[in-house]
N, CA and C atoms as a LAMMPS dump frame, in Angstrom:
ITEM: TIMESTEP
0
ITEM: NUMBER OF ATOMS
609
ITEM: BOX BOUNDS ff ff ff
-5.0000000000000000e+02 5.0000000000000000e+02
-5.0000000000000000e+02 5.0000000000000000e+02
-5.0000000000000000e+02 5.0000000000000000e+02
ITEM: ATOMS id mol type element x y z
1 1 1 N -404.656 163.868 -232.229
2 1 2 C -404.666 163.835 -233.689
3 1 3 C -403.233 163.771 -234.216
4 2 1 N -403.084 162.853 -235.445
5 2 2 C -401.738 162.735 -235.449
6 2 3 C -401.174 164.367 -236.712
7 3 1 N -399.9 164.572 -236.382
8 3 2 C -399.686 165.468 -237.38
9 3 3 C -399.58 164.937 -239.008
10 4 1 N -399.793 166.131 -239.569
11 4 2 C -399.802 165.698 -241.646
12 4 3 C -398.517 166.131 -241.816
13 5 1 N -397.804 166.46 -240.537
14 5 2 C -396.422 167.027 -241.297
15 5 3 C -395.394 165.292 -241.938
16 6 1 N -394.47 165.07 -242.868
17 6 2 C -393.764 163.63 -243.208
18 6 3 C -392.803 163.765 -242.857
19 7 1 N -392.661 162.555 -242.4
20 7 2 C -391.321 162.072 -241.543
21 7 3 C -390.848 161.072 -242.394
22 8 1 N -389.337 161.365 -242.999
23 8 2 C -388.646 160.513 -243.58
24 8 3 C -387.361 160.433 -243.319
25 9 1 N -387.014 159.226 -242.941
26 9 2 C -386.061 158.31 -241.965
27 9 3 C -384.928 157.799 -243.229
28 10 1 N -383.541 158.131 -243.019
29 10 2 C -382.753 157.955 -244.186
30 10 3 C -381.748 157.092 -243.839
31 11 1 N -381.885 156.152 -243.139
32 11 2 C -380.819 155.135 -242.226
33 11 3 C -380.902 154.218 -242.508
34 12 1 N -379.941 153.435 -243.07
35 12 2 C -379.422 152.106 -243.039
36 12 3 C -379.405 150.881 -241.794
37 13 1 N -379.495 151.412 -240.631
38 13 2 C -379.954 150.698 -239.502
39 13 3 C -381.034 150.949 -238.67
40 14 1 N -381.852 151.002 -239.139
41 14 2 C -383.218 151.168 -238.643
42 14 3 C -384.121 150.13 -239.315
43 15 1 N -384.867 149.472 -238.632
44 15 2 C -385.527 148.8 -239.666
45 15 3 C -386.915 148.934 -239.51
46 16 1 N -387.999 148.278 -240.214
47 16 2 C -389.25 148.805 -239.891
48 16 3 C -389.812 148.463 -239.044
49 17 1 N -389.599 147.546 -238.157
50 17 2 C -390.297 146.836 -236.695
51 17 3 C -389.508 148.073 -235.726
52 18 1 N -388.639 148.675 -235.729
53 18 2 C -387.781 149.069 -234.8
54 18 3 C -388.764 149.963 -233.541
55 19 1 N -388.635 150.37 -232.725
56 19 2 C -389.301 151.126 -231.37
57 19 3 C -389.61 152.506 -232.247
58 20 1 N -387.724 153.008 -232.555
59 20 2 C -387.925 154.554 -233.603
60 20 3 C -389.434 154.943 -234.557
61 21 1 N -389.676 153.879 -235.107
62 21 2 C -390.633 153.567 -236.432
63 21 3 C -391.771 153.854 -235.474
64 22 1 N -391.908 152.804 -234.815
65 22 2 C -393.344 152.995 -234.391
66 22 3 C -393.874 153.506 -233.461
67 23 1 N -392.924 154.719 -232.891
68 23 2 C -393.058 155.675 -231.979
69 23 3 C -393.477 156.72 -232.672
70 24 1 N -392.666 157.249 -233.791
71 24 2 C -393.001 157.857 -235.084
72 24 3 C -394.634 158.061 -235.588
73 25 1 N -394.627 156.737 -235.908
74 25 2 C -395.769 156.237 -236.546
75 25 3 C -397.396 156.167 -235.684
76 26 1 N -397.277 156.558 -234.217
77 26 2 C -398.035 156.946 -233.24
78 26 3 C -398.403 158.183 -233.223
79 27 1 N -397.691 159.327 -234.06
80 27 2 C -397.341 160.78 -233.493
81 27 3 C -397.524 161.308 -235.269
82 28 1 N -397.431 160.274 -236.357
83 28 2 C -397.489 161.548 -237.378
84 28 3 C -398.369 160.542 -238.702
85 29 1 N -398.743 161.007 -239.911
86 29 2 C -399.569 160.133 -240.417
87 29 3 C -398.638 159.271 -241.543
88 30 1 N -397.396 160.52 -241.884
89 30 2 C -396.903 159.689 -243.047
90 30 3 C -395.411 159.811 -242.479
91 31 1 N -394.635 158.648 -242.434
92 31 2 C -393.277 158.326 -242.389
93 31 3 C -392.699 157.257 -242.901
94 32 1 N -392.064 157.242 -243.425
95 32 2 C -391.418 156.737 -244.565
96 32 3 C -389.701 156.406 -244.316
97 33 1 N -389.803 154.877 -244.112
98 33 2 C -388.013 154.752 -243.961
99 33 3 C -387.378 153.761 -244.962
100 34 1 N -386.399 154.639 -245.823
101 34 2 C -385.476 154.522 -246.504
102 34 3 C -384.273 153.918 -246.179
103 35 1 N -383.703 153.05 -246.778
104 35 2 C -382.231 152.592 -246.396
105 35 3 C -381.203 153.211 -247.157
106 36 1 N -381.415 153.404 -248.168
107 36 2 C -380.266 154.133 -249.516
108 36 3 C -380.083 155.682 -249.098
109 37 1 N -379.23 156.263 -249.238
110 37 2 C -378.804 157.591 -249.279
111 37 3 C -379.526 158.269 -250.564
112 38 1 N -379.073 157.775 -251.593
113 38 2 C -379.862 158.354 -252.782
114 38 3 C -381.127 158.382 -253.251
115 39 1 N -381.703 157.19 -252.927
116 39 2 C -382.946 157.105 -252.957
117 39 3 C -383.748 157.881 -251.847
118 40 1 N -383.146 158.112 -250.822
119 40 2 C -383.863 158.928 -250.02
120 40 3 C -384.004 160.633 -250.294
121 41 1 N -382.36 160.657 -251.136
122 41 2 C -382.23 162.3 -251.593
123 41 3 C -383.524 162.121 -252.357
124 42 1 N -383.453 161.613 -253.302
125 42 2 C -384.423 161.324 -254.467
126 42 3 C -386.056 162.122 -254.319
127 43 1 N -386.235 161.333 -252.998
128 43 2 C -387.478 161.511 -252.485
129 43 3 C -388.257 162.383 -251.716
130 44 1 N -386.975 163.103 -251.124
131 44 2 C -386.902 164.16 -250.541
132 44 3 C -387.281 165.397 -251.662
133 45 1 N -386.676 165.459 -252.669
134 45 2 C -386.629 166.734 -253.985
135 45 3 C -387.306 166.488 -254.672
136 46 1 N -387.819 165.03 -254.414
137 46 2 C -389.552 165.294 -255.298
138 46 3 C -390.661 165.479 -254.843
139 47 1 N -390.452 165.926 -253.236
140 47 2 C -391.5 166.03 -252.528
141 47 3 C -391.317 167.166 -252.007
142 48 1 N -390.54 168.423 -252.185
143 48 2 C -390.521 169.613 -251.877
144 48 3 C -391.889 170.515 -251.107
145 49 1 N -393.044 170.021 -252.401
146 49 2 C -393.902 170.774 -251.76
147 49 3 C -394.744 170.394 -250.659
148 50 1 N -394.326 169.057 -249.881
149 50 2 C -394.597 168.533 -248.548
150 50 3 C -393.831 169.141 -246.991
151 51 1 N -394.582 169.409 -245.986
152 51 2 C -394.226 169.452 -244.859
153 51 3 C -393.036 168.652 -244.503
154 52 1 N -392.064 168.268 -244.464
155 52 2 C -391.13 166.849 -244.499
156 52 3 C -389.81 167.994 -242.927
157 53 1 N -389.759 166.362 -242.59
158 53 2 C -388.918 166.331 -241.6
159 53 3 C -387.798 165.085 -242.002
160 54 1 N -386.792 165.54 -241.653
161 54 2 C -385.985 164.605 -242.261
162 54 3 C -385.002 163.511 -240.853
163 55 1 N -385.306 162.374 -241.027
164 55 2 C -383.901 161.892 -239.683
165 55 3 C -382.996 161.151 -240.773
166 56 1 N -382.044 161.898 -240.604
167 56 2 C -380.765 161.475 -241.493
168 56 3 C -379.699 161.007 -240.757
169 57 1 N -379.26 159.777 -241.068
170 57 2 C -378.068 159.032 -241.045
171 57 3 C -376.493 159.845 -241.495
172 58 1 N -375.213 159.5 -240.774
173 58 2 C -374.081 159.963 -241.212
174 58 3 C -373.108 158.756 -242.654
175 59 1 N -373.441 158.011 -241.816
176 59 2 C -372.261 156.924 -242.609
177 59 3 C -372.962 155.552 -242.91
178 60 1 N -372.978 155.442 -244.593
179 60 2 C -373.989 154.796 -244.906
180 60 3 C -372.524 153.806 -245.771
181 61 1 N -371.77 153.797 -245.122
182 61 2 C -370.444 152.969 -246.381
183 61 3 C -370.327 153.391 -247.426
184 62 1 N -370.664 152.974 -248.321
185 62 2 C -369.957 153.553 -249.937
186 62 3 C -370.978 154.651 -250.484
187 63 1 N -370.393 155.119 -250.927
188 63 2 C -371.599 156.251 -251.843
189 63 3 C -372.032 157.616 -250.918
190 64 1 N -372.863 158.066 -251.254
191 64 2 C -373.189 159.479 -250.492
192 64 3 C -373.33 159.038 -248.661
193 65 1 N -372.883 159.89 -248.219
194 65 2 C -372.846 160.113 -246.672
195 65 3 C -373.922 160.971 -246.609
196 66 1 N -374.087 161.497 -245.069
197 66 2 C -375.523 162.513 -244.829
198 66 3 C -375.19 163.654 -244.959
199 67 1 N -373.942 164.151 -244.987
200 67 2 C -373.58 165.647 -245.224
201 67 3 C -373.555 165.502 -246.602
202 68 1 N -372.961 164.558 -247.628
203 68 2 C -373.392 164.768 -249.002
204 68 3 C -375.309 164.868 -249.368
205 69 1 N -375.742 164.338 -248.559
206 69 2 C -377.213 164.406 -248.626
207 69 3 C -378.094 165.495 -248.215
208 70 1 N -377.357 166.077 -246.822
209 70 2 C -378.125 167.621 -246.465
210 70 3 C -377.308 168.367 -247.306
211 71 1 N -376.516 168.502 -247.573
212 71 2 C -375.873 169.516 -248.538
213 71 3 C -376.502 169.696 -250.181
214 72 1 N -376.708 167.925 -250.667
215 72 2 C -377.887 168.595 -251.672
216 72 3 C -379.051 168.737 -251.369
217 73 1 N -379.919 168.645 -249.996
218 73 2 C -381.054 168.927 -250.301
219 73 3 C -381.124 170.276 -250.041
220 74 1 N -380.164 171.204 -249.686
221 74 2 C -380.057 172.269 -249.357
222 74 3 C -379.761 173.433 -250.726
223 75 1 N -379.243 172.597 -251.438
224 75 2 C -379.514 173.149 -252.821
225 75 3 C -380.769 173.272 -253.133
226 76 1 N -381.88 172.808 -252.875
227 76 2 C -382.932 172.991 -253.5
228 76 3 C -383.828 173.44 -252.327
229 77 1 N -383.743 173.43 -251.511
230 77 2 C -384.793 174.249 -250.379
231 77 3 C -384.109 174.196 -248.514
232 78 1 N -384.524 175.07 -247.843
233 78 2 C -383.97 175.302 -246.483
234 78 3 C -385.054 175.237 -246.017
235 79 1 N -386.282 174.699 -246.354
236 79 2 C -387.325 174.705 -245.59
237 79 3 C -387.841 173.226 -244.94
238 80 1 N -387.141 172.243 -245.421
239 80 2 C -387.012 171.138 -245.015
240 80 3 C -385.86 171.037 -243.698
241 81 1 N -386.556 170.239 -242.785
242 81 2 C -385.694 170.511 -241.394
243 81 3 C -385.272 168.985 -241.075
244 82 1 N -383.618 168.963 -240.931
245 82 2 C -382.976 167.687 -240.78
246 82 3 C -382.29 167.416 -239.453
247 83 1 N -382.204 166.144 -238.884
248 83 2 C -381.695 165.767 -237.374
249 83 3 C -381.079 164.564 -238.098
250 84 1 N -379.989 164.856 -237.757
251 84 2 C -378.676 163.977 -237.919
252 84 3 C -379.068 163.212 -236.276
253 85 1 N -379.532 161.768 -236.454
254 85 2 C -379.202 160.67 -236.202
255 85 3 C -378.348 159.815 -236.131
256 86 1 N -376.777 159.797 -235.254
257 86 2 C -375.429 158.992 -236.021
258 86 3 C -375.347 158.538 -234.809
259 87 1 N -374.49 156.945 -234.848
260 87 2 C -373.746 156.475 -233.658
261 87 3 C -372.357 157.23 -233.079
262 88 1 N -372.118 157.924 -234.453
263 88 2 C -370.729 158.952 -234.239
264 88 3 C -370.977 160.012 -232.955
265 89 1 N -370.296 159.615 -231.959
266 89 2 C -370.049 160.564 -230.484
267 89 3 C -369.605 161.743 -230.971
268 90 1 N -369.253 163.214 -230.032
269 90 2 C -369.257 164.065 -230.597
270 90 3 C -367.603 164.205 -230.402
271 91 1 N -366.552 163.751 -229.8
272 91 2 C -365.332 163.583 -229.109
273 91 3 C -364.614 163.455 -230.437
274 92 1 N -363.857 164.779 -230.59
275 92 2 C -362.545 164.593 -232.043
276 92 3 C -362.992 165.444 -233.035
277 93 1 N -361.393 165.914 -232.565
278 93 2 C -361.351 167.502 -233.584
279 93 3 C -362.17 167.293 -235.1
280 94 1 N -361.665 166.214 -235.939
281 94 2 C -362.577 166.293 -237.154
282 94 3 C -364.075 166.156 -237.007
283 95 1 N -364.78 165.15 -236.354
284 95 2 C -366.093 165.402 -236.035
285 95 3 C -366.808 166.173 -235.501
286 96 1 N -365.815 167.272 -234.498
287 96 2 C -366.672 168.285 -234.18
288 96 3 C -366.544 169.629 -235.566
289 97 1 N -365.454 169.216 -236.726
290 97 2 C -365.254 170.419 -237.998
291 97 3 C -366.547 169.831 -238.692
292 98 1 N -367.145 168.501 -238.308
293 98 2 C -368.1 167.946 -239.464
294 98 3 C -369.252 168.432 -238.655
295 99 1 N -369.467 168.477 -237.33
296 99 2 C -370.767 168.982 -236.894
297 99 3 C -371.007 170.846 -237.24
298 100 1 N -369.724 171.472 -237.288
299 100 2 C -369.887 173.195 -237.277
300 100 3 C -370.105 172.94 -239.168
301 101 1 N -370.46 172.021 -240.109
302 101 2 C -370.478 172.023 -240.742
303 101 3 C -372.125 171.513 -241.182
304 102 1 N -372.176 171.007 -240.617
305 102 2 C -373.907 170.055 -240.31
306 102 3 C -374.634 171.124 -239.938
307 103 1 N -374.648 172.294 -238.782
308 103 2 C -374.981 173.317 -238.266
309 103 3 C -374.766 174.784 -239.546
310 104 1 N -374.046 174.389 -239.866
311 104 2 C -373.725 175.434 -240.879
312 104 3 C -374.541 175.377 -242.398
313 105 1 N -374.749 174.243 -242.695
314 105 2 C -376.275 173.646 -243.392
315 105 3 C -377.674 174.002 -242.846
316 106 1 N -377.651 174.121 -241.824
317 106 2 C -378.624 174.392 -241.158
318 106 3 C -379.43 173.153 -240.761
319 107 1 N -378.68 172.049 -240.064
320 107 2 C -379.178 170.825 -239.48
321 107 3 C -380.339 171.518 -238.371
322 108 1 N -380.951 170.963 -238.186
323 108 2 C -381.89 171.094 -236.922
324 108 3 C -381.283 170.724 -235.269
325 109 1 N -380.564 169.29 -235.632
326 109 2 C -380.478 168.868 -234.478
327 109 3 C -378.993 167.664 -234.349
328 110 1 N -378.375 167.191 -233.668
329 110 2 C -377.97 166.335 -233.723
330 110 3 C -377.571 165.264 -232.346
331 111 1 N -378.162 163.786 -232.806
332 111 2 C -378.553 163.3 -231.669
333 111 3 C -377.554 161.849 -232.165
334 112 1 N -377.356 160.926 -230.888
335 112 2 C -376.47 159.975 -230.8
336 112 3 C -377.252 158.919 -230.637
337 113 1 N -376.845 158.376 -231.679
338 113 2 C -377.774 157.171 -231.634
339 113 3 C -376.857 156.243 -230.582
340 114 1 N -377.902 155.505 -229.948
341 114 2 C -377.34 154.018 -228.78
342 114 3 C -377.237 154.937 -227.459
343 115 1 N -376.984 156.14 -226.68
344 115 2 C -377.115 156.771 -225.886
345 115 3 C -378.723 156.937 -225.268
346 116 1 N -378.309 156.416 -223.884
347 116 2 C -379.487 156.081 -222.75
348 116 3 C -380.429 157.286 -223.094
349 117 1 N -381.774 156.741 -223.486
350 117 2 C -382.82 158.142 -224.087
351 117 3 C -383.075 158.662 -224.591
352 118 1 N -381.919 158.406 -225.846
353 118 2 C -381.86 158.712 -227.41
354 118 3 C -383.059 158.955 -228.16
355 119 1 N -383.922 157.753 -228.096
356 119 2 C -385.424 157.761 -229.164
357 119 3 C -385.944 158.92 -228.375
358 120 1 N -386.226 159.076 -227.272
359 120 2 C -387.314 160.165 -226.534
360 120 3 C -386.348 161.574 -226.872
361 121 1 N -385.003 161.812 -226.811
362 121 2 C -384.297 163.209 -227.687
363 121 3 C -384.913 163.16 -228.683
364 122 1 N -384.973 162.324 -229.832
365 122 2 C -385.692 161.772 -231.012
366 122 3 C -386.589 162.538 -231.26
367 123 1 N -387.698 161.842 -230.87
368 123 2 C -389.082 162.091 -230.656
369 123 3 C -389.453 163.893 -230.075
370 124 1 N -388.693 163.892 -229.091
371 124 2 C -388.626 165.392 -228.466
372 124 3 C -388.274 166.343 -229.763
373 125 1 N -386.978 165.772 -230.567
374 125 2 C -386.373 166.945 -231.494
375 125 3 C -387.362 167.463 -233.011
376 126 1 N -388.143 165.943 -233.248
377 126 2 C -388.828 165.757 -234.236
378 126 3 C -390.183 166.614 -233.673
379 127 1 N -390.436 166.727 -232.498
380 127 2 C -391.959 167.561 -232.434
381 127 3 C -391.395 169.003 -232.708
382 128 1 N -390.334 169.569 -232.111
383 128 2 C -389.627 170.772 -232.396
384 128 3 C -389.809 171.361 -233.904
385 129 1 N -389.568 170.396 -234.201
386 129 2 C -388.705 170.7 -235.786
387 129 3 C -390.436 170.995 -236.381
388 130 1 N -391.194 169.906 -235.77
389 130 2 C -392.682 170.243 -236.551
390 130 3 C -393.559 171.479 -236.2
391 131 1 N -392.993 172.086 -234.828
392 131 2 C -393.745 173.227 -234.846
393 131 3 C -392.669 174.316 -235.675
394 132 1 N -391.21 174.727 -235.693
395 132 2 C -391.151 175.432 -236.415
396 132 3 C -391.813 174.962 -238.207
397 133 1 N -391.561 174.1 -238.524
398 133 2 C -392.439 174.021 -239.632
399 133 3 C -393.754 174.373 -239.517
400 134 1 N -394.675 174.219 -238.878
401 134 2 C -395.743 174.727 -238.856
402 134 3 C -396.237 176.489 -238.773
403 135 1 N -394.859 177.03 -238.219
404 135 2 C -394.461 178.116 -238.27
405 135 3 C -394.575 178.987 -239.588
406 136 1 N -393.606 178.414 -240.094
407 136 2 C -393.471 179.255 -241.617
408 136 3 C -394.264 179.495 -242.171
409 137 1 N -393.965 180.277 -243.766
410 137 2 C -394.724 181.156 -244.398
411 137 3 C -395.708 180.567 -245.207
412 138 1 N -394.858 179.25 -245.861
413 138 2 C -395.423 178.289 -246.679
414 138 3 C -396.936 177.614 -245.843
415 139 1 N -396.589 177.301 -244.492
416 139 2 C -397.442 176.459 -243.577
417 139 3 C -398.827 177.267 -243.577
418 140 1 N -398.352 178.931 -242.96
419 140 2 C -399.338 179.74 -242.687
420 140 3 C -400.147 179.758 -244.301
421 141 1 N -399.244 179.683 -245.662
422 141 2 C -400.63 180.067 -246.419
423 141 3 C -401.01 178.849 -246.766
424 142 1 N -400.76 177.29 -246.614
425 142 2 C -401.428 176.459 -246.634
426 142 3 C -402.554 176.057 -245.725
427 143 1 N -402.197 176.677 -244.566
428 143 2 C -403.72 176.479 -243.609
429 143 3 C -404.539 177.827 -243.832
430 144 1 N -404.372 178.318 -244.601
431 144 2 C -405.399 179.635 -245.278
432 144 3 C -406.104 179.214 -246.574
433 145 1 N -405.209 178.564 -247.487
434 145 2 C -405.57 177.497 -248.624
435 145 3 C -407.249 176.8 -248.166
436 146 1 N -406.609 176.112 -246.915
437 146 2 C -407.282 175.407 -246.372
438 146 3 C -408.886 175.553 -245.765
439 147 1 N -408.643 176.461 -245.013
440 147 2 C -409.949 177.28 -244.669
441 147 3 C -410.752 178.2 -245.45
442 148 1 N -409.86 178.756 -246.532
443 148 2 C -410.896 179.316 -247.155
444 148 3 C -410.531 178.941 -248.642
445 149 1 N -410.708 177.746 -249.069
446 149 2 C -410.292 176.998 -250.327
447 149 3 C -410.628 177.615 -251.646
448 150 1 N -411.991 178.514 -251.62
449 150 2 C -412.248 179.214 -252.676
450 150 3 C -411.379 180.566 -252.771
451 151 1 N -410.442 180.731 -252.172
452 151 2 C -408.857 181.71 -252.874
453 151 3 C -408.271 181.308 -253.046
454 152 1 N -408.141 179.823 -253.144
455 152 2 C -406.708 178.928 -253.645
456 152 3 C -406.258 179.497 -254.809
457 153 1 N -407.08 179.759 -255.953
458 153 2 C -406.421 179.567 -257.281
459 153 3 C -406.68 181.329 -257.435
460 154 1 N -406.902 182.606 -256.755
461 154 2 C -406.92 183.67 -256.971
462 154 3 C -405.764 184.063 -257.121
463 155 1 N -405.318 185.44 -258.292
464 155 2 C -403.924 185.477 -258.399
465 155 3 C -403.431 186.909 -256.886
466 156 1 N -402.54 186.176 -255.916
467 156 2 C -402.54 187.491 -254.665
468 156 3 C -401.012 188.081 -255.191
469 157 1 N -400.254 187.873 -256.339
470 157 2 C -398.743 188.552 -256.358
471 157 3 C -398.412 187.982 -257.702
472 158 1 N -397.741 189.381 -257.976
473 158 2 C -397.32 189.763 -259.423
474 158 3 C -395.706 189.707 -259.683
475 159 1 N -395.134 188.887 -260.683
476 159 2 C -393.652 189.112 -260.662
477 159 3 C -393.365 190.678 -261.451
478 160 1 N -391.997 191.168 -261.631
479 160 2 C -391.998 191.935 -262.023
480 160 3 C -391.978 191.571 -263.712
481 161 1 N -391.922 190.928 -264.072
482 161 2 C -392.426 190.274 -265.849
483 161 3 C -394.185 190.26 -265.603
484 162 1 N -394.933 190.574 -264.491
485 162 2 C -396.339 190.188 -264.896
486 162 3 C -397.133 189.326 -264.967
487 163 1 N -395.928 188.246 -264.562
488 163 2 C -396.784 186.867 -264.265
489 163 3 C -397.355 186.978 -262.438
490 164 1 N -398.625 186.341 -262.757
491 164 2 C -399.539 185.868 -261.99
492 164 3 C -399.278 184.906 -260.728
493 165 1 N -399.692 185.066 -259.626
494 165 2 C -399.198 183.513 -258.958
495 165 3 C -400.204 183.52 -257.626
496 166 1 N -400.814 181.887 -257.368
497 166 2 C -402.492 182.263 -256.686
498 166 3 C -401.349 182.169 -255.465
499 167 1 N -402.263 181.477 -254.558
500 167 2 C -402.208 181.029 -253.127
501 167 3 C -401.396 179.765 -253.217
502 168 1 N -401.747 178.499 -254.194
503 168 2 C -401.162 177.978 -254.32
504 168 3 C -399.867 177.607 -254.944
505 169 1 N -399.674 178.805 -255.742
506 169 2 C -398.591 179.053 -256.724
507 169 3 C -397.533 179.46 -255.441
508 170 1 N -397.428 180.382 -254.829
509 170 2 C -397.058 180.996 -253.917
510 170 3 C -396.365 179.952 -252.939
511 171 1 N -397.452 178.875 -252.35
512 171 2 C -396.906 178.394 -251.428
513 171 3 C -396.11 177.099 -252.407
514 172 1 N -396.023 176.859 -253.193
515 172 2 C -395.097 175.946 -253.82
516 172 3 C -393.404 176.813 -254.297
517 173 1 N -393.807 177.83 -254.354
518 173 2 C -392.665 178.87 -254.57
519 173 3 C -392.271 178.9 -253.545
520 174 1 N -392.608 179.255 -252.296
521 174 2 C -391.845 179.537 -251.139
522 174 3 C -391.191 177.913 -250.767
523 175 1 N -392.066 177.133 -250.806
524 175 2 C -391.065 175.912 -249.917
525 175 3 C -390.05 175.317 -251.406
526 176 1 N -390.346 175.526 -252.579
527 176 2 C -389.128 174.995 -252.943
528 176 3 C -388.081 176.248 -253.498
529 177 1 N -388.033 177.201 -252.271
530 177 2 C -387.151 178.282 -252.335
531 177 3 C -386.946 179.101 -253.808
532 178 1 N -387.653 179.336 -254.575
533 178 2 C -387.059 179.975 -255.699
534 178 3 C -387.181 181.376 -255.412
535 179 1 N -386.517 181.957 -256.686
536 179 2 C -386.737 183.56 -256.612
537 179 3 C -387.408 184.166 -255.983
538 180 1 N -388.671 183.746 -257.34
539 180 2 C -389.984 184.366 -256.78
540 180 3 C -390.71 184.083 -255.006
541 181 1 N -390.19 182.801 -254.716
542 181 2 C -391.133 182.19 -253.53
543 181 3 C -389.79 183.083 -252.381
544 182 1 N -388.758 183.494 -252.762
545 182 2 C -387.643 184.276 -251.479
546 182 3 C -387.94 185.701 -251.643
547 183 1 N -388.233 186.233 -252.735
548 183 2 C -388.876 187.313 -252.627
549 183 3 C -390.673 187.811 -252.803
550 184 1 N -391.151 187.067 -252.447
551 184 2 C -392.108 187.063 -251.64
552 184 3 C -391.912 187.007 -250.423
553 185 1 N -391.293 186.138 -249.619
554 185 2 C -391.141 185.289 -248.196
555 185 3 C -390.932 187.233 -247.491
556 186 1 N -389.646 187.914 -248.639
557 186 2 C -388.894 189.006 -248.332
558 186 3 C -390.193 190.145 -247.94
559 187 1 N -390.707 189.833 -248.882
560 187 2 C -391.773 191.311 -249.063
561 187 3 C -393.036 191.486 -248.06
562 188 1 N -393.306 189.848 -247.893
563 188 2 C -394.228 189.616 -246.744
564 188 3 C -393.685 189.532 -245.319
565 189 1 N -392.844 189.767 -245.027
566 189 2 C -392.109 189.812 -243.533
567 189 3 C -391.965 191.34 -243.389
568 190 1 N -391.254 192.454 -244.32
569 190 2 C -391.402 193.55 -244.481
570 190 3 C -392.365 194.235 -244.099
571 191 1 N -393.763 193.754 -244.834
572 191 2 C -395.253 194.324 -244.859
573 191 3 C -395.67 193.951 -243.481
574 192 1 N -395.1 192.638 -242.701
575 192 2 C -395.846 192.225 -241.686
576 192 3 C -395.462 193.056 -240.489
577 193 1 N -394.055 193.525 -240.562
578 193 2 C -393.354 194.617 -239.749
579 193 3 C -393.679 195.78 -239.553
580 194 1 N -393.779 196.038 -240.914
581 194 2 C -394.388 197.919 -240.935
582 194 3 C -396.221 197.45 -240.354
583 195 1 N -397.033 197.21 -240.602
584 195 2 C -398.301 196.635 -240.204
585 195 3 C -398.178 196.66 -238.4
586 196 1 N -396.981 195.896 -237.983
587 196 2 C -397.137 195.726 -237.026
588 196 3 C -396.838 197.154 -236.349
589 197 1 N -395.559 197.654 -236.47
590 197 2 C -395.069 199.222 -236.016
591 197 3 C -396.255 199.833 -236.522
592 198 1 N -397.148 200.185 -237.72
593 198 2 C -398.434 201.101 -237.808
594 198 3 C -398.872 200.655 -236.566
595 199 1 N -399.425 199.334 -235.92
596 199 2 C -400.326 198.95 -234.644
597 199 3 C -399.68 199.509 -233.435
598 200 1 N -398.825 199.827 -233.553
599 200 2 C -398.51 199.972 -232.052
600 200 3 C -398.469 201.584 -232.237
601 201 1 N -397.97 201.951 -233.068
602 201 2 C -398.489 203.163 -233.275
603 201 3 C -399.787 204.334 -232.728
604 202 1 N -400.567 203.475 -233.138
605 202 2 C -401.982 203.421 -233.175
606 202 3 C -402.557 203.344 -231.245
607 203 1 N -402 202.711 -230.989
608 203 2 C -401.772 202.324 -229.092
609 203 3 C -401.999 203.587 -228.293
């Protein structure tokens, strides 16, 4: 079964016949390749509340580069997971200050494009990246959404102003990182800890 998590491809040399694409396109339902830097930011921050995996390009010539691109999508959420895709080798003091910088964004991965085995690192890094996504908090209450659809719209958490927020409110808060969706993420990792120390307790 293929995964629902999206794969969006932000490279200027890739094209849509390419091996990358339709190795991709074997393994997930929606992927999507972009040539523009901006248009890909674009698409990325309007799709927040999607599963999204990102393969991002370094050097696109004029205009935004991929560290200008993970750097803003990182303004708006850390729950989106990116693999820098570049022909750039890792050899030289400035490119290795630009990778502790890529890592320091919280890149996922970074792989060399044209190096013997590259697409299968690829492919390998991109299933990675989809199980920690499948991981998270957002994931777990969307496959709860899911199964039991009649609590979607129940209100399960209260801000401290009193506003309301269901299942689905919640999981749109958590993946596009706001307040409310980081302190939740906070309060439910807390609760899941003490829960767990009560169990063993209990032993």
């Amino acid at each position: 079964m293929k995964s629902d998590v999206d794969v969006v491809v932000i490279h200027d040399d890739i094209k849509e016949h390419s091996l990358i694409i339709t190795n991709l396109k074997e393994l997930y339902n929606n992927v999507k390749l972009i040539d523009d830097p901006e248009e890909g930011l674009n698409f990325v921050i309007n799709h927040l509340t999607r599963k999204t995996i990102v393969i991002l390009d370094i050097d696109f010539g004029n205009g935004l580069n991929g560290y200008d691109v993970l750097e803003k999508i990182r303004e708006h959420s850390f729950l989106v997971e990116v693999i820098i895709l570049s022909a750039q080798d890792l050899p030289g003091t400035s490119l290795l200050d630009k990778i502790h910088q890529l890592f320091g964004l919280e890149a996922f991965d970074y792989i060399v494009r044209g190096k013997v085995g590259y697409d299968d690192l690829l492919i390998e890094s991109v299933n990675r990246a989809k199980n920690k996504i499948k991981n998270n908090i957002a994931s777990a209450i969307d496959e709860w959404v899911i199964e039991n659809n009649e609590d979607k719209d129940k209100p399960i958490y209260f801000s401290s102003e009193g506003e309301a927020f269901s299942l689905n409110d919640i999981s749109n808060e958590v993946r596009n990182q706001t307040e409310i969706g980081k302190d939740f993420a906070e309060k439910l990792n807390s609760l899941t800890i003490d829960l767990l120390l009560r169990g063993k307790e209990k032993l």
